[in-house]
FINU-788793 format. One record per residue (C-alpha): residue number from 1; residue in three letters; x, y, z. Coordinates in pm, 1 decimal, decimal comma, padded with zeros to 6 digits. Example, Ala and Ser with C-alpha at 12.3 -4.5 7.8 and 13.67 -1.06 7.14 Angstrom:
REM residues 2
ATOM     n   res         c1         c2         c3
ATOM     1   ALA    01230,0   -00450,0    00780,0
ATOM     2   SER    01367,0   -00106,0    00714,0
//
This chain:
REM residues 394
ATOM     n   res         c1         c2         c3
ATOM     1   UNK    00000,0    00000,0    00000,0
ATOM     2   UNK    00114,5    00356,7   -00121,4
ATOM     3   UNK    00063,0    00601,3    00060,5
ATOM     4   UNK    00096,3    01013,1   -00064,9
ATOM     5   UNK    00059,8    01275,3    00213,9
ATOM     6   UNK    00040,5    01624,3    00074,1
ATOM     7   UNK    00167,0    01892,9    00326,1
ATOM     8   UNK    00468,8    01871,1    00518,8
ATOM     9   UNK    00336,4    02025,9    00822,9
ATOM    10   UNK    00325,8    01923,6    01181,2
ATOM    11   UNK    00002,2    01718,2    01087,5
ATOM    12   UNK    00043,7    01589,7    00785,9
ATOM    13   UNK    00416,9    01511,0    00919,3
ATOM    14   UNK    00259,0    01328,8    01190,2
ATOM    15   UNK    00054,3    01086,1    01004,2
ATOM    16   UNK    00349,8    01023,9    00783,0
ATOM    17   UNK    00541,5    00898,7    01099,0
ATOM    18   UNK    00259,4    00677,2    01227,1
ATOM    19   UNK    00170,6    00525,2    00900,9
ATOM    20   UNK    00557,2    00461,9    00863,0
ATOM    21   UNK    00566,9    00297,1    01210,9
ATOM    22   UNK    00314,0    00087,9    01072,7
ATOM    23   UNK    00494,3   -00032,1    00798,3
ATOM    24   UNK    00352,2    00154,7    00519,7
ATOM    25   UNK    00554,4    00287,2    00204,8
ATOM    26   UNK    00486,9    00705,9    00266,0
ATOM    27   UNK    00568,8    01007,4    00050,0
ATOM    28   UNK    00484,5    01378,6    00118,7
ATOM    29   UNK    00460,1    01598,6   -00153,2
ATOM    30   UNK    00570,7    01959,0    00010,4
ATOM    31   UNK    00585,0    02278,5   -00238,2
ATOM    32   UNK    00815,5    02450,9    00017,3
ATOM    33   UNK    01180,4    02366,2    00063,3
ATOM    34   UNK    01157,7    02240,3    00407,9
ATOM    35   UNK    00837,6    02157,5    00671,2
ATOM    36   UNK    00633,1    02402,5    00901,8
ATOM    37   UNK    00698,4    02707,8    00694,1
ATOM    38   UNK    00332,9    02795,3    00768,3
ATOM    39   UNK    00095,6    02769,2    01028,2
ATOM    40   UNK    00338,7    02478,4    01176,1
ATOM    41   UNK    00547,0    02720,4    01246,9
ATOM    42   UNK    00390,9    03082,4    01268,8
ATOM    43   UNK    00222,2    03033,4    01627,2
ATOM    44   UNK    00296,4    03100,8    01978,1
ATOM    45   UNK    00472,8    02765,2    02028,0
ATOM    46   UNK    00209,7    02636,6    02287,4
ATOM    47   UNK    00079,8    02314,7    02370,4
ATOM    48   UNK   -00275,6    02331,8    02490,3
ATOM    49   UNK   -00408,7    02129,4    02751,6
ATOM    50   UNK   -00785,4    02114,4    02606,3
ATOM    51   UNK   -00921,1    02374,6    02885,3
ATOM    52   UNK   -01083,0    02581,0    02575,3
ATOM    53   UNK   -01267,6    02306,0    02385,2
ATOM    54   UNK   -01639,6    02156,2    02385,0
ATOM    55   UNK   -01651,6    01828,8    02498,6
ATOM    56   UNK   -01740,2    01571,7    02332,3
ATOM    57   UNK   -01596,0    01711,3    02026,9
ATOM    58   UNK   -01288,8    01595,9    01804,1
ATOM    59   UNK   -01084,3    01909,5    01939,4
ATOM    60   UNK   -01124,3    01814,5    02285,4
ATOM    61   UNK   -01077,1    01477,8    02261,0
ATOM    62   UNK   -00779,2    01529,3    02011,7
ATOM    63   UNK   -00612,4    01828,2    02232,2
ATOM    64   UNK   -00635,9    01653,0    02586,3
ATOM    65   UNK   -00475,3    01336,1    02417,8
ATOM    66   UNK   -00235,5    01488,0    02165,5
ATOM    67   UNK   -00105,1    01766,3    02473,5
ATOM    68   UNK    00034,3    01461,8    02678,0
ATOM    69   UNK    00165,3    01276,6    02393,7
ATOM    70   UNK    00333,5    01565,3    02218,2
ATOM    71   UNK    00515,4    01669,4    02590,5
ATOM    72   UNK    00632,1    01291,6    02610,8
ATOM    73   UNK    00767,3    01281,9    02271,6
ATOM    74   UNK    00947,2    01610,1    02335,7
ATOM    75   UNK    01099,3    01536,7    02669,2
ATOM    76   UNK    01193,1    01169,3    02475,9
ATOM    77   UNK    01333,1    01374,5    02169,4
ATOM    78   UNK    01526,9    01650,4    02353,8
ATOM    79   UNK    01326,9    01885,2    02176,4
ATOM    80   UNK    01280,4    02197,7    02416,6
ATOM    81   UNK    00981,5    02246,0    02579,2
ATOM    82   UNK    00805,3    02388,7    02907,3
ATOM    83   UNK    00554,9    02243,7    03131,8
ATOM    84   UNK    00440,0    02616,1    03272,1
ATOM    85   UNK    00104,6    02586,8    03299,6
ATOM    86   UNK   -00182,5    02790,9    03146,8
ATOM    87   UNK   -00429,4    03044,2    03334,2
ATOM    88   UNK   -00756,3    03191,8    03265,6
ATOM    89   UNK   -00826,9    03547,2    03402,6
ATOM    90   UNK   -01178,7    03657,1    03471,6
ATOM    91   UNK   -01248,6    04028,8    03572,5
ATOM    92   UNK   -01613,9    04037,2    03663,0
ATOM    93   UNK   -01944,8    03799,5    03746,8
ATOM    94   UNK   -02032,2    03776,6    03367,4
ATOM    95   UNK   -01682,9    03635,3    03281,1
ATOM    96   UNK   -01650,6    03457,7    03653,9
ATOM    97   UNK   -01967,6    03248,0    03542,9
ATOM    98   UNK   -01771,3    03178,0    03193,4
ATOM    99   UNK   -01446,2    03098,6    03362,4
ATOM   100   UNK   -01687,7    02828,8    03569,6
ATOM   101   UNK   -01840,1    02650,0    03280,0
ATOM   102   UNK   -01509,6    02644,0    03121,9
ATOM   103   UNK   -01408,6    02437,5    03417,7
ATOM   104   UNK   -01715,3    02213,0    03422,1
ATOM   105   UNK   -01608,2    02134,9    03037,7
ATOM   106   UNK   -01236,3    02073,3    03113,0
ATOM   107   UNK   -01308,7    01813,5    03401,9
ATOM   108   UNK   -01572,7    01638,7    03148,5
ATOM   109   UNK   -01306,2    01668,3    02904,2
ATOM   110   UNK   -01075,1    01510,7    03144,5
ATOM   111   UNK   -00835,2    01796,1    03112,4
ATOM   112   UNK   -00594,5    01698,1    03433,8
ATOM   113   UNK   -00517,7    01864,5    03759,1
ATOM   114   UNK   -00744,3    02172,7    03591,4
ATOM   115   UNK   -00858,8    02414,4    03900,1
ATOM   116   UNK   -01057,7    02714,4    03964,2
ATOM   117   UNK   -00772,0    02958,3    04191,8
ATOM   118   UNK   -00876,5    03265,1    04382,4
ATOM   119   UNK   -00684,8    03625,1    04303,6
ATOM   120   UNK   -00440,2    03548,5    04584,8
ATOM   121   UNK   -00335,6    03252,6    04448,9
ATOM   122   UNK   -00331,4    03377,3    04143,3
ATOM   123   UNK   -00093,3    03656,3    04245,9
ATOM   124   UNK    00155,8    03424,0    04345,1
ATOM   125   UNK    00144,4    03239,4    04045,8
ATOM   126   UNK    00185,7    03593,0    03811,7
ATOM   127   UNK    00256,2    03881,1    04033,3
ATOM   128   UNK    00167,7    04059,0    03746,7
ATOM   129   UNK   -00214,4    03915,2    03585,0
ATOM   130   UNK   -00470,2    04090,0    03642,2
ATOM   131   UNK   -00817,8    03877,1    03727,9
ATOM   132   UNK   -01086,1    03895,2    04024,8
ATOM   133   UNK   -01020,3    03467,9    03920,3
ATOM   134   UNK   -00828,5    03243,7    03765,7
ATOM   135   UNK   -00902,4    02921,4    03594,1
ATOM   136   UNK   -00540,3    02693,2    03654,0
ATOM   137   UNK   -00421,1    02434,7    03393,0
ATOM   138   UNK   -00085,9    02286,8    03469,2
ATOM   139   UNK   -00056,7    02096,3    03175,1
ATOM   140   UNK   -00033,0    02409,9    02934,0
ATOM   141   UNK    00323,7    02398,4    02793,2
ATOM   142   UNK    00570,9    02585,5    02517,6
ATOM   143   UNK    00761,6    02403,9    02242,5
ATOM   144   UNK    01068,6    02539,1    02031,3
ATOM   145   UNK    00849,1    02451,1    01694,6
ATOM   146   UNK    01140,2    02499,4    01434,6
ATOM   147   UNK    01327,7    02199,4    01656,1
ATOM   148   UNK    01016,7    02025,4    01668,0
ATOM   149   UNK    00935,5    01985,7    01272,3
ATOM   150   UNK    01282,1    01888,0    01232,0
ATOM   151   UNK    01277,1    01606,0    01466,7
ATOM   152   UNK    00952,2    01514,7    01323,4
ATOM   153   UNK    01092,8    01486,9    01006,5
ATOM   154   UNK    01379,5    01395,1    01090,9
ATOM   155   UNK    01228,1    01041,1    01305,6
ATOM   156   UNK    00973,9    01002,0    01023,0
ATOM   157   UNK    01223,5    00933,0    00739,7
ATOM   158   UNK    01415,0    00754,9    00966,6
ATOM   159   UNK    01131,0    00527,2    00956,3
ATOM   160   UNK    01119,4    00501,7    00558,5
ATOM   161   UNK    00927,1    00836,3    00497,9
ATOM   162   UNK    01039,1    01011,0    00139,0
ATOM   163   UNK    00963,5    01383,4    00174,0
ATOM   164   UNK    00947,7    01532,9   -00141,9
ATOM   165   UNK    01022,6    01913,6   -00103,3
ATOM   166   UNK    00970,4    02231,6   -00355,4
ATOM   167   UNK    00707,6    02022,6   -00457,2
ATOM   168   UNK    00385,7    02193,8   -00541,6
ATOM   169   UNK    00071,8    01975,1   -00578,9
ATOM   170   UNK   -00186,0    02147,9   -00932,1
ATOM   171   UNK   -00448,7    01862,3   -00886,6
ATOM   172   UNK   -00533,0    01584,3   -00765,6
ATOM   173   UNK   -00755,2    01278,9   -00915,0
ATOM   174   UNK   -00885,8    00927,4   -00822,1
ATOM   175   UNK   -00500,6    00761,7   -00826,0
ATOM   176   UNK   -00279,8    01035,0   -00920,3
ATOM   177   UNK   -00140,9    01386,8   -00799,3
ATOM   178   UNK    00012,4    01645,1   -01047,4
ATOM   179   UNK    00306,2    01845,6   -00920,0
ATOM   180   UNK    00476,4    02092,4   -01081,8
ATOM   181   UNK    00756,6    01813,7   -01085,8
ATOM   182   UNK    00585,0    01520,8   -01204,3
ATOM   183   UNK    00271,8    01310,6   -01123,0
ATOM   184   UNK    00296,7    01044,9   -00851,5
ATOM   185   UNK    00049,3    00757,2   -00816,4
ATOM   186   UNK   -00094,4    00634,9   -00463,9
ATOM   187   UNK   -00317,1    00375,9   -00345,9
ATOM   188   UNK   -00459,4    00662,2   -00084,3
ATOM   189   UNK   -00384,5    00985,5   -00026,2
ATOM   190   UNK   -00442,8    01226,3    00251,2
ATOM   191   UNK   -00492,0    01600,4    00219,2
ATOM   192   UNK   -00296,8    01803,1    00465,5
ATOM   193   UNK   -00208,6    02112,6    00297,4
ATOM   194   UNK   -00375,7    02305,4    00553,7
ATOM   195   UNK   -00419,9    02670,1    00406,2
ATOM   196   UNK   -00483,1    02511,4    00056,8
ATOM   197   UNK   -00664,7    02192,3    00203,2
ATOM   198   UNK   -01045,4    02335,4    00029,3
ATOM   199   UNK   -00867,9    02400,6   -00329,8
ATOM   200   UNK   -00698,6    02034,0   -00356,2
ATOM   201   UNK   -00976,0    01884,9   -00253,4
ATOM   202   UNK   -01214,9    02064,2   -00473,8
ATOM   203   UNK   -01022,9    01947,6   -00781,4
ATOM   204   UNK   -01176,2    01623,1   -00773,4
ATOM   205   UNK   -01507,2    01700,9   -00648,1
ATOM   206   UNK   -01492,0    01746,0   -00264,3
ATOM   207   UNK   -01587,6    01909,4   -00016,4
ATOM   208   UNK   -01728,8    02184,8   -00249,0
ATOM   209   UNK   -01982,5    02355,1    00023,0
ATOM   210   UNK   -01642,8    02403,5    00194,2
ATOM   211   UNK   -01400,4    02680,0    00194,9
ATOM   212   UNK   -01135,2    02868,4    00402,4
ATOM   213   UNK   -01125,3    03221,8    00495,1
ATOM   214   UNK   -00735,5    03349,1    00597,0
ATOM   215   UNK   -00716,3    03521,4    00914,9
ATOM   216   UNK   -00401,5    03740,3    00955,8
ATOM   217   UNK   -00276,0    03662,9    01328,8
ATOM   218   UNK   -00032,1    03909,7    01434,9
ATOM   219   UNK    00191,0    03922,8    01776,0
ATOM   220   UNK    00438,7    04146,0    01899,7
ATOM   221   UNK    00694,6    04079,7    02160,8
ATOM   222   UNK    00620,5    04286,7    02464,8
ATOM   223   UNK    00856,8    04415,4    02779,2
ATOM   224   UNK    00585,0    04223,4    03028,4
ATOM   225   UNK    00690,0    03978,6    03283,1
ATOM   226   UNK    00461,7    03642,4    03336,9
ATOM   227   UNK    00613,8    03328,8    03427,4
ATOM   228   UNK    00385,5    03091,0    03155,4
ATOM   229   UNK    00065,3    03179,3    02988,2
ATOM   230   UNK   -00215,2    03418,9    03072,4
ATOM   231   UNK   -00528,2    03441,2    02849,6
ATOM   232   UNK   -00825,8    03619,3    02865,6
ATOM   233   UNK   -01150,5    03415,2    02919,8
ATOM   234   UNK   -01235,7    03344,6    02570,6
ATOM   235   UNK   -01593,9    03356,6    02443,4
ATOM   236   UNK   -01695,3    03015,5    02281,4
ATOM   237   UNK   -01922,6    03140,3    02024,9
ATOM   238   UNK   -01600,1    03238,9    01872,2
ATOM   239   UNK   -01319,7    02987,8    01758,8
ATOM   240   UNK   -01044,9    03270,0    01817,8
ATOM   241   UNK   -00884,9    03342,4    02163,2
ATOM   242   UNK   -00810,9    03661,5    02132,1
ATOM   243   UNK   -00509,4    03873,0    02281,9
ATOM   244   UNK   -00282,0    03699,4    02551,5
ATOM   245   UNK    00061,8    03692,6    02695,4
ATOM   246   UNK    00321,9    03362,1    02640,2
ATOM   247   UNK    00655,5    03371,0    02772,9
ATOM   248   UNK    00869,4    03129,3    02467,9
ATOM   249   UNK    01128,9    02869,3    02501,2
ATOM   250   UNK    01359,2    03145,8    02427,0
ATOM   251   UNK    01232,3    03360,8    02711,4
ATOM   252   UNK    01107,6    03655,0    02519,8
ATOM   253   UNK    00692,6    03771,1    02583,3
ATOM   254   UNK    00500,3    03775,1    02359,2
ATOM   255   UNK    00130,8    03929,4    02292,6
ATOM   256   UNK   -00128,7    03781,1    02035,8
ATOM   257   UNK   -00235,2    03720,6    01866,0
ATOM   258   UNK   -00477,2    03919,7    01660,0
ATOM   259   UNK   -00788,0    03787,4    01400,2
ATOM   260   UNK   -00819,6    03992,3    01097,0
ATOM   261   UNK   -00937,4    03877,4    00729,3
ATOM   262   UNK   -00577,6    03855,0    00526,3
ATOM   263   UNK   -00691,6    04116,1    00218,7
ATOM   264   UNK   -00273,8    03976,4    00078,6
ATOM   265   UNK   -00404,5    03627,2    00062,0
ATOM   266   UNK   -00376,5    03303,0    00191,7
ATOM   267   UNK    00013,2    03334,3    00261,7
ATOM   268   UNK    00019,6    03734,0    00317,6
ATOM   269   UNK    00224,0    03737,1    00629,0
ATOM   270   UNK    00344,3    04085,0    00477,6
ATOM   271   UNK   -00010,7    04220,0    00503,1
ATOM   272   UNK   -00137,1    04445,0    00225,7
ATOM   273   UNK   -00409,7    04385,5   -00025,2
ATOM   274   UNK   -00309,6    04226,0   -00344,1
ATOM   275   UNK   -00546,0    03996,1   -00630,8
ATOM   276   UNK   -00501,8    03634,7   -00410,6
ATOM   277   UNK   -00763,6    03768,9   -00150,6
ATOM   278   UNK   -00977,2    03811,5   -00495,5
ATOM   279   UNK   -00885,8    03510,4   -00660,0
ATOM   280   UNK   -00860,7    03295,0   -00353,1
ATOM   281   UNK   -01114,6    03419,4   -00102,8
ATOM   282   UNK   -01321,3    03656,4   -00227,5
ATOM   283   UNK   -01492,9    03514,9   -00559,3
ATOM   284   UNK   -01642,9    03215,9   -00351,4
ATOM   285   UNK   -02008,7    03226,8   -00194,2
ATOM   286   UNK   -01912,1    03111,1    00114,5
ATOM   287   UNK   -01679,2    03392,8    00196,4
ATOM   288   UNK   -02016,5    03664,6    00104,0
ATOM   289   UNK   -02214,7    03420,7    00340,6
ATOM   290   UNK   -01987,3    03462,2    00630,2
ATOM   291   UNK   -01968,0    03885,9    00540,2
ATOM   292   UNK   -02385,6    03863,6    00538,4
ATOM   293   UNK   -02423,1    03659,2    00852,4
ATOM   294   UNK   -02134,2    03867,9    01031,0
ATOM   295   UNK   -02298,9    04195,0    00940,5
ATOM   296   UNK   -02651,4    04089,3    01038,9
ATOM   297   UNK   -02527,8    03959,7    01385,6
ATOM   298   UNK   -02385,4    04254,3    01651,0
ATOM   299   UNK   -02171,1    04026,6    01864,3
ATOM   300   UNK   -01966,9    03875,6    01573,3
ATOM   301   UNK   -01992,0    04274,8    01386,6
ATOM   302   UNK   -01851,1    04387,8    01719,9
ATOM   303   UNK   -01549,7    04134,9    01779,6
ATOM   304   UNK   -01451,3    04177,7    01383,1
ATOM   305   UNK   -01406,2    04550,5    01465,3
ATOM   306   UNK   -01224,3    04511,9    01767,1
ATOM   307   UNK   -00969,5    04299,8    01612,9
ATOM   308   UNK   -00938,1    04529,3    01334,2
ATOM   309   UNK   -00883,8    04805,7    01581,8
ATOM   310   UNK   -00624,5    04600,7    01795,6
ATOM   311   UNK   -00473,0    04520,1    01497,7
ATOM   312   UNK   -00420,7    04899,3    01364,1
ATOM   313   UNK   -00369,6    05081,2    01652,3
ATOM   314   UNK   -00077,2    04967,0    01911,4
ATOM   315   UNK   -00218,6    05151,7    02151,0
ATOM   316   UNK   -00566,7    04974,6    02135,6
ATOM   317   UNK   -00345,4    04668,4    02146,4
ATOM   318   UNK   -00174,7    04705,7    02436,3
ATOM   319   UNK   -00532,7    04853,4    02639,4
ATOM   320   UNK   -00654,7    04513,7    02520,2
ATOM   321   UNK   -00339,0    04349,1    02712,5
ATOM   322   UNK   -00398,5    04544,2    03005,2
ATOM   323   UNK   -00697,3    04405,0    03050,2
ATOM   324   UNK   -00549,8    04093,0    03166,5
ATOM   325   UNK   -00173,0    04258,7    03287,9
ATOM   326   UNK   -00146,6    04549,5    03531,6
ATOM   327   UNK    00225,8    04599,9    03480,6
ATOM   328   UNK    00338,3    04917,3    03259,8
ATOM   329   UNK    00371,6    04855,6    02826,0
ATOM   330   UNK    00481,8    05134,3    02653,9
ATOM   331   UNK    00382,4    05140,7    02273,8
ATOM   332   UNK    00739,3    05225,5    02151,1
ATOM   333   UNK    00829,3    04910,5    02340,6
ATOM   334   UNK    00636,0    04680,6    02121,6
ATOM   335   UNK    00820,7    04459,8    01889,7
ATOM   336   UNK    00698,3    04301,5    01580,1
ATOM   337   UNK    00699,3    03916,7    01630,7
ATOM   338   UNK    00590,7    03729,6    01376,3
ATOM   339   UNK    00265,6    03715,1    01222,0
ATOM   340   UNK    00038,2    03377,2    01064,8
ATOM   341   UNK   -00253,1    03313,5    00839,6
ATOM   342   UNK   -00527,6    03081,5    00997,5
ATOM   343   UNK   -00697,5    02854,8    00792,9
ATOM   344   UNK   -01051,7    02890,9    00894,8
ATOM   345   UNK   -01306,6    02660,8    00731,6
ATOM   346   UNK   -01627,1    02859,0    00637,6
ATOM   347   UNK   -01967,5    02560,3    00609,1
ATOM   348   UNK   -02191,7    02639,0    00280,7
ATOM   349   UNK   -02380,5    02830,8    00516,1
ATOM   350   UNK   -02124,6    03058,6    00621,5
ATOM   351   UNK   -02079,3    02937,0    00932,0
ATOM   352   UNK   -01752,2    02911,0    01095,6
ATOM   353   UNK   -01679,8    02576,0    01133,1
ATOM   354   UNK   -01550,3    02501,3    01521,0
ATOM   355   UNK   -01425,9    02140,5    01476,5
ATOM   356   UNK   -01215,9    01936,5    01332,2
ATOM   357   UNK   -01339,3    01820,9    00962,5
ATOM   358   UNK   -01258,8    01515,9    00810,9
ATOM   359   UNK   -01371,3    01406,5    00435,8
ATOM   360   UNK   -01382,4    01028,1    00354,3
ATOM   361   UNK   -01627,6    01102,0    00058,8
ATOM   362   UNK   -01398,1    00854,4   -00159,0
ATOM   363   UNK   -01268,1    00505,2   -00077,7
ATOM   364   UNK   -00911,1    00551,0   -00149,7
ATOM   365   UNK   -00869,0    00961,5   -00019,0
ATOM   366   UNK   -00929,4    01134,3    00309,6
ATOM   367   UNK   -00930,0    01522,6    00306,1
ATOM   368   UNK   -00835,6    01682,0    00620,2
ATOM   369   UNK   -01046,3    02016,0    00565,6
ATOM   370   UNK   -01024,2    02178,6    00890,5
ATOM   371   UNK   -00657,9    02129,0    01072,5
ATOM   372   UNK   -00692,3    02459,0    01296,0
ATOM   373   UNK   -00512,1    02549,7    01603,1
ATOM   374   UNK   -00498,3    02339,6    01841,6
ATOM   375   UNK   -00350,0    02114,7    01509,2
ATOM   376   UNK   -00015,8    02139,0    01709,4
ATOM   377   UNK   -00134,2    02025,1    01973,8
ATOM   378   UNK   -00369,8    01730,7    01895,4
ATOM   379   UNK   -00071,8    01660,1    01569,7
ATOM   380   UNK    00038,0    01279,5    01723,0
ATOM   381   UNK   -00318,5    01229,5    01863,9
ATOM   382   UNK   -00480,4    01336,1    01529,0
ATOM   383   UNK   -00253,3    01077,8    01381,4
ATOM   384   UNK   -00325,5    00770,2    01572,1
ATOM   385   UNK   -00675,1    00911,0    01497,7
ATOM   386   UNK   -00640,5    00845,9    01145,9
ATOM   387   UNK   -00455,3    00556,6    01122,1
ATOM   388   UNK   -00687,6    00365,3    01360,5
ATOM   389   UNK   -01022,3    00483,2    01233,3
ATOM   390   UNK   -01003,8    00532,0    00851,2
ATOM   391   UNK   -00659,5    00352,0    00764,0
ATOM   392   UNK   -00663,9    00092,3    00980,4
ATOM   393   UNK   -00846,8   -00137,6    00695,7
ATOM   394   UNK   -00638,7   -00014,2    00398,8
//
């Protein structure tokens, strides 16, 4: 059996390993000239513990079992990595009673050692946060992810993997992928290109109701001083989690990240406007959908303009870290970090689409059309995932 894995990212790196370990002959197509050159590797470097996903979905199941596996592979691998925990700060009784049910999820979830901690205690955790409450996850950890890909890769072709890189996949049909190289045949394939996940699949007829919207995440590096990760209580109607402060492997802080429509396309990390957001994004009906929906509803009008504004203006951005940090940012202090495109799947409704989203339409292809964040995270568990339930037979 012949496997081809398009996308040389954490995930599609990940099930290239397992199926490997298995004893399968894998290739990955890649059109870059090494792995995690996007979302892979344009995050925060953290390993969630599952304390922001529904239960009962493939996110929560896939982030509380992919978090411990990915900190046992690192600390097995030498790759670097911090068990620092992660904390939830609630300011007042509206977000207090959010901050609750989010710990009534992560105990159903079976999210371990999670607790609720009062402001005192969460004072001598950060000195520094700045929450009436504080919802504790110990497992919450940060990962050097440029070591990480490489000792993904690195263990996977140990284990008989051919990565093809500079590799660009055109199309793909019922045995056979074009490249810009040449055409390789498989006996299955799986999609795991991620941004372009929608687009491949679409060239043989699936998941056409589907497609992604790019959302620009920016962060900055910021003079604060936290000892792990502090986030905001997110609001679950949203799949975004809005501003908060990660110290990284390399001990820098850093703020982000932002959630803003990428008008430069689906790789636009410059920012801009240029004719890919036309060609790519805008031309499709789900994309007008999402506008009309977003425009007729004032809670999803309202958080689109406030990450527009936190975006633009670095002094918006930093009132928006205060909210969670009482120690003193200046705005000339702010550094650009880094900045990634999110993938986010938009349904034929234009809804945004929360979970995970797996296509099995055809016998010999599975489509992997919604990889979001936490993909990092759940990356080994997702695998295993994969393997057992729609490979295991092949």
């Amino acid at each position: 059996m012949k496997y081809v894995v398009i996308g040389g990212g954490v995930v599609g790196t990940a099930i290239s390993r397992e199926l490997a370990i298995k004893g399968s002959e894998v290739v990955v197509l890649e059109k870059e000239a090494t792995a995690g050159l996007h979302a892979s590797g344009r995050n925060s470097g953290v390993i969630h513990s599952g304390i922001n996903q529904k239960p009962r979905t493939l996110k929560a199941t896939l982030s509380v079992q992919g978090s411990k596996l990915l900190r046992e592979y690192c600390l097995e691998s030498g790759v670097p990595m911090r068990e620092c925990g992660t904390i939830l700060l609630a300011n007042n009784t509206r977000e207090i009673a959010q901050l609750r049910k989010l710990y009534d999820y992560a105990l159903e979830s079976r999210v371990p050692d999670v607790c609720i901690i009062s402001q005192g205690e969460l004072k001598e955790r950060e000195p520094h946060a700045r929450g009436l409450e504080g919802l504790f996850s110990p497992t919450g950890a940060i990962v050097d992810t440029k070591i990480l890909m490489e000792k993904l890769v690195d263990d996977a072709q140990k284990k008989g993997v051919q990565f093809f890189w500079n590799t660009e996949v055109k199309k793909v049909h019922d045995n056979k992928v074009e490249t810009t190289n040449k055409d390789y045949r498989f006996d299955y394939l799986v999609n795991c290109s991620g941004l372009h996940a929608d687009t491949l699949a679409h060239t043989n007829g699936i998941g056409k109701s589907y497609s992604i919207l790019p959302f620009r995440e920016d962060y900055r590096e910021v003079p604060a001083e936290v000892n792990g990760m502090i986030y905001h209580v997110p609001d679950l109607r949203f799949p975004f989690l809005g501003v908060h402060l990660t110290k990284t492997i390399e001990g820098e802080v850093i703020a982000g990240s932002t959630a803003t429509l990428s008008f430069a396309g689906r790789e636009g990390y410059e920012g801009g406007i240029n004719r890919k957001f036309l060609s790519e994004t805008a031309n499709t009906t789900n994309f007008w959908l999402w506008a009309v929906r977003t425009l007729m509803s004032p809670s999803t009008l309202n958080q689109v303009m406030h990450n527009l504004r936190i975006s633009r203006d670095p002094k918006k951005f930093i009132e928006d870290i205060n909210k969670i940090y009482d120690g003193e940012i200046d705005v000339d202090h702010l550094k650009i970090y880094r900045s990634g495109i999110r993938p986010q799947l938009v349904d034929g409704m234009g809804r945004l689409v929360h979970d995970f989203l797996i296509n099995d339409q055809l016998g010999n292809q599975l489509h992997l059309l919604n990889t979001v964040s936490p993909g990092l995270t759940a990356s080994l568990a997702f695998a295993k995932h994969i393997t057992k339930v729609y490979l295991n037979k092949k």
